[in-house]
N, C-alpha and C positions, 0 to 999 in steps of 0.2 A: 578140119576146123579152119575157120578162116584166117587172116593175118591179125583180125580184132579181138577174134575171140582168143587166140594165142597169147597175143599183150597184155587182156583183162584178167585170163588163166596164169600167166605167169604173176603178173602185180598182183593180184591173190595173193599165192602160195608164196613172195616174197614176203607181203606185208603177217600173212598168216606166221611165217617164220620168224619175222621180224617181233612179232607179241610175246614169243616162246623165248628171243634173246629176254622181252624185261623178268624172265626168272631169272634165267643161267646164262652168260654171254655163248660159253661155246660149246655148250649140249644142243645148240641146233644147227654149226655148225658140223658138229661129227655125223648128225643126223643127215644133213643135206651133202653130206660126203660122200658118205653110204652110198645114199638113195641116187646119185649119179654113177656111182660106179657100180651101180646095179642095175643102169640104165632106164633108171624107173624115172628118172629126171632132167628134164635138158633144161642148159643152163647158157648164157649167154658166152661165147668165143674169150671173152678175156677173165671167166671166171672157173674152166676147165680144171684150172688149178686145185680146186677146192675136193678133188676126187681122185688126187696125186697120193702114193701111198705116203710119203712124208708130209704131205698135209694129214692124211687122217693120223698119224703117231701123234702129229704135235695136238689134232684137237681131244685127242684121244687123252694122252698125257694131262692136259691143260682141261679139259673135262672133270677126270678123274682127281686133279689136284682142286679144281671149285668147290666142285662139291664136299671133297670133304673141308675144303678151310670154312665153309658157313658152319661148320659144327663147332669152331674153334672161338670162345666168347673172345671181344676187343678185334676180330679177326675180321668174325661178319660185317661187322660195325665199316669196318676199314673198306672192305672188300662195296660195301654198297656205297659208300662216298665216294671211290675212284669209279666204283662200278656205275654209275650216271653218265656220264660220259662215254664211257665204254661202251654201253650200252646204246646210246645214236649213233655210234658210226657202225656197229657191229648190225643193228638193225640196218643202215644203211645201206651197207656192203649185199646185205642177204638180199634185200627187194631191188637192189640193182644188178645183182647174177642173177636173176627170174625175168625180170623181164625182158624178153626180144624182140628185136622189130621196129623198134620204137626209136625218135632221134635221139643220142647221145644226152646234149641238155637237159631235155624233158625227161630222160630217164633216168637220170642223174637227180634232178627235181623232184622226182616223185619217188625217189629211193627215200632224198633225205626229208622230205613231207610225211610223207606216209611212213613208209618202213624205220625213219630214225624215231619221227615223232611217236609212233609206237613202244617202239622200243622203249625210251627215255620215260613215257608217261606211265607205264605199266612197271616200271625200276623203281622210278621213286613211291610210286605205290605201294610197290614192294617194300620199298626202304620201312616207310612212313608203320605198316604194319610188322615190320621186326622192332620198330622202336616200340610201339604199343605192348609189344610181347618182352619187349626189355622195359619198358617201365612199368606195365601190370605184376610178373612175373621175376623181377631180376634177374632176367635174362636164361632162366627155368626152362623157359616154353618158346625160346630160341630151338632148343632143335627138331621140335615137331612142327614150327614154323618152316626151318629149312629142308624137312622133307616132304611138307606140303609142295616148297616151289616146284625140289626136283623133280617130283610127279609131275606139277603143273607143266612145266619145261619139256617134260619128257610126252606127254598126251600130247599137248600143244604141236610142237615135234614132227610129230607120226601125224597127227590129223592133219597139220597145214599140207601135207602132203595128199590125203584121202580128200579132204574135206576143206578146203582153203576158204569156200565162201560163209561156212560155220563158226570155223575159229575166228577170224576177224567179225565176225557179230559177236562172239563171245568178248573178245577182248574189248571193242567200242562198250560195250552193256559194264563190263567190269569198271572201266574209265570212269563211264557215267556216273555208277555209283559211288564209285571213289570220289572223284570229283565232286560231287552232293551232299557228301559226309563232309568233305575238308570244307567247304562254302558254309554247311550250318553249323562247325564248331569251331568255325571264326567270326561268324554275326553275335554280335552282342546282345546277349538276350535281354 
């Protein structure tokens, strides 16, 4: 591979994994944890860390304690209001361990453009349809919402790895639509 097509493969698979944070913040980092120390993935020099066995306990840990607090009603709620935020640096972080080769700035730039912006715009998406499930449902169809994400988070996941140039069409397309719905049920009819 060349040194361009390295950068464009890697800002991929960042920005692909960066989609998968606006489910679950660190079900894609346990995933990208993994998937380094199974050398199935290189990652850039100061993000090695990420495939330390006490990096994967604590995302392991902190995985396993997300997902289940989305089950917990008042809980999700809480969890996606901090989880916005959480959510672009965590996006951030993931598409700036992916990409190598690249200047420092500009990949720093394009971490938090792309990979936060993803991240963050795909969260509050998320948010926006748990509240629809909490105020169609009184908060009923909260947890088949939450194990939609995990799926989505988990597929998401596994393909930015297989498939990085799929997942980021899927998640720009999911944007889209999001974003289309919220535009015509704020025009005044």
């Amino acid at each position: 591979m060349t040194e361009y097509a390295v950068i464009a493969f890697g800002a991929l698979t960042g920005i692909a994994l960066s989609s998968a944070v606006g489910f679950r913040i660190f079900l894609p980092f346990l995933v990208t944890g993994i998937a380094i120390k199974l050398n199935l993935l290189t990652v850039a020099d100061d993000f090695v860390w990420l495939s330390s066995w006490p990096a994967l306990a604590v995302f392991a840990a902190a995985t396993v304690t997300e997902v289940l607090a989305y089950y917990i009603p008042i809980v999700d709620h809480a969890l996606d209001v901090i989880g916005s935020p959480a959510a672009v640096v965590a996006g951030t972080m993931l598409t700036a361990s992916m990409v190598v080769g690249m200047d420092e700035w500009l990949r720093w730039a394009l971490a938090l453009i792309a990979g936060g912006g993803i991240a963050g715009s795909l969260h509050v998406g998320k948010s926006l349809v748990r509240g629809a499930s909490t105020a169609t449902t009184g908060g009923l169809g909260n947890p088949l919402v939450a194990t939609a994400e995990v799926f989505g988070a988990t597929i998401a996941s596994i393909l930015a790895l297989l498939v990085p140039v799929i997942v980021v069409g899927v998640a720009v397309i999911i944007m889209i639509i999001a974003m289309r719905t919220i535009w015509r049920r704020r025009r005044p009819a």
